[in-house]
C-alpha positions, -999 to +999 in steps of 0.1 A: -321-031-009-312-066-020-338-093-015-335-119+012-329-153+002-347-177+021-333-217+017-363-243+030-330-271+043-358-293+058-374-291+025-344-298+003-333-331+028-363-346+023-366-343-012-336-356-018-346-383+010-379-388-012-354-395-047-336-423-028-369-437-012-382-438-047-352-457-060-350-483-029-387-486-037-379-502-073-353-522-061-370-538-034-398-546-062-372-563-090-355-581-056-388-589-049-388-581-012-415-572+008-401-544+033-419-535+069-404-507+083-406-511+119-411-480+143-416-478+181-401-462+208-373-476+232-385-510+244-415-517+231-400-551+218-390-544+184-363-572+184-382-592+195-412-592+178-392-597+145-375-628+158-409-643+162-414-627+128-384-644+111-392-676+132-427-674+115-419-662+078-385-680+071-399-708+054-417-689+032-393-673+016-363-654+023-363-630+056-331-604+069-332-575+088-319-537+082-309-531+122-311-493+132-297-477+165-284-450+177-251-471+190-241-513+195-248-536+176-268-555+208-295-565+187-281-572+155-256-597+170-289-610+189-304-617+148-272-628+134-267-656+163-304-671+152-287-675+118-305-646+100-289-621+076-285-586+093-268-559+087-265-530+113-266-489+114-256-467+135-264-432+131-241-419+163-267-396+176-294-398+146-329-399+157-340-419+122-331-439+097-332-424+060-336-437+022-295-436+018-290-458+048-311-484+034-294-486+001-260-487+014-272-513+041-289-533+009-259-536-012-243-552+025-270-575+034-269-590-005-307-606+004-328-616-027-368-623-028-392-638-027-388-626+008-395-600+036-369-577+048-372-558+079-361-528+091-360-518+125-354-480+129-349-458+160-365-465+186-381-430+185-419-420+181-416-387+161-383-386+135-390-420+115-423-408+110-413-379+084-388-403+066-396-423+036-375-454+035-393-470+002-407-496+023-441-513+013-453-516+052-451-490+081-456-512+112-462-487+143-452-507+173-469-500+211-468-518+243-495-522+275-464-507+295-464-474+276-501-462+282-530-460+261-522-423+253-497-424+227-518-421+194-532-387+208-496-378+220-479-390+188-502-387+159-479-383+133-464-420+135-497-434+138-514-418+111-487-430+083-491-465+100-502-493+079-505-518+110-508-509+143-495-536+167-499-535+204-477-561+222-469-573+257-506-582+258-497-605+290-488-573+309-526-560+311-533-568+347-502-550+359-510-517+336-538-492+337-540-499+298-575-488+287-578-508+252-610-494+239-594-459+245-559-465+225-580-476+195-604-445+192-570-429+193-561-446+165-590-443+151-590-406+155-562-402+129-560-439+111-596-452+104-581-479+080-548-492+096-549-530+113-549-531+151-529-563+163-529-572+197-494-596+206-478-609+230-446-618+224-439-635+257-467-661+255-466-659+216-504-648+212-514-630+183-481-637+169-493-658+139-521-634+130-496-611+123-476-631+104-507-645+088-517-602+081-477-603+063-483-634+039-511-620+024-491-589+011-471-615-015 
């Protein structure tokens, strides 16, 4: 009786996705770019918080953005009209970004260092979370609006986070947000990571965060 074969896909995608990664990695180092991957689910205020971000960093060096969704380019027309470089993807159904996207949106963007470039993936709390991009930062993005709950409810994504940011901080008297029981859940899988509280309406926190980025040069 002949032996079953047995092919791992998930296993071979992202070992291929962990080559690329690895490659964008060293590029980002000789184009001397500092990259944030930014990952939150739908409306958390990724957008915005990196036009405060580019607002903020822009005269330190050079800033662009890597602009990931699902369709429309909404928010990278939004960037471009500000006058920063973006280029967009769309993955037509994708739940994540991966390694190949970012080179092939690299070459597009043409952005040199010393810098920060950002990338905004899906806004999704579970794919991005299993795919290296070759970033340097993993910025998990929450908001008041979404609950305390969601590091117990999404470990994964919190656990590879190297900053945790918490923003529409202005919201807290409409929201049953309970603070002190979204950072034990944090804590409970990320005792290291950063926990930033913004607002990106009244702009508090803001430079804290963009003080927490500078210091990565």
């Amino acid at each position: 009786m002949a032996k079953k074969k047995i092919i791992t896909a998930r296993r071979s995608i992202l070992c291929a996705n962990d080559r690329q990664a690895a490659a964008n990695t060293r590029l980002f180092k000789k184009l001397d770019l500092t990259t944030i991957n930014v990952m939150a689910s739908p409306g958390a205020g990724k957008t915005n918080l990196l036009v405060h971000l580019l607002k903020a960093l822009s005269s330190h060096g050079s800033v662009g953005v890597i602009e990931g969704d699902v369709a429309s380019s909404i928010d990278a027309e939004h960037i471009a009209a500000l006058g920063y470089p973006v280029t967009q993807i769309n993955t037509d159904g994708g739940c994540h970004l991966n390694a190949s996207d970012i080179a092939a949106a690299l070459k597009e963007l043409n952005l040199a260092g010393p810098g920060f470039l950002f990338i905004e993936n899906i806004g999704n709390l579970i794919c991005p979370a299993a795919f290296d991009l070759g970033e340097r930062v993993r910025l998990v993005l929450a908001s008041v609006p979404e609950g305390d709950d969601k590091p117990r409810k999404y470990p994964g994504i919190f656990m590879k986070a190297d900053v945790v940011v918490v923003n529409k901080l202005d919201t807290l008297a409409a929201f049953d947000f309970d603070r002190a029981a979204f950072i034990a859940g944090v804590r409970a899988v990320n005792p290291a990571a950063p926990i930033l509280e913004v607002s990106c309406r009244t702009g508090q926190g803001l430079d804290a965060l963009a003080d927490w980025l500078l210091a990565l040069r």
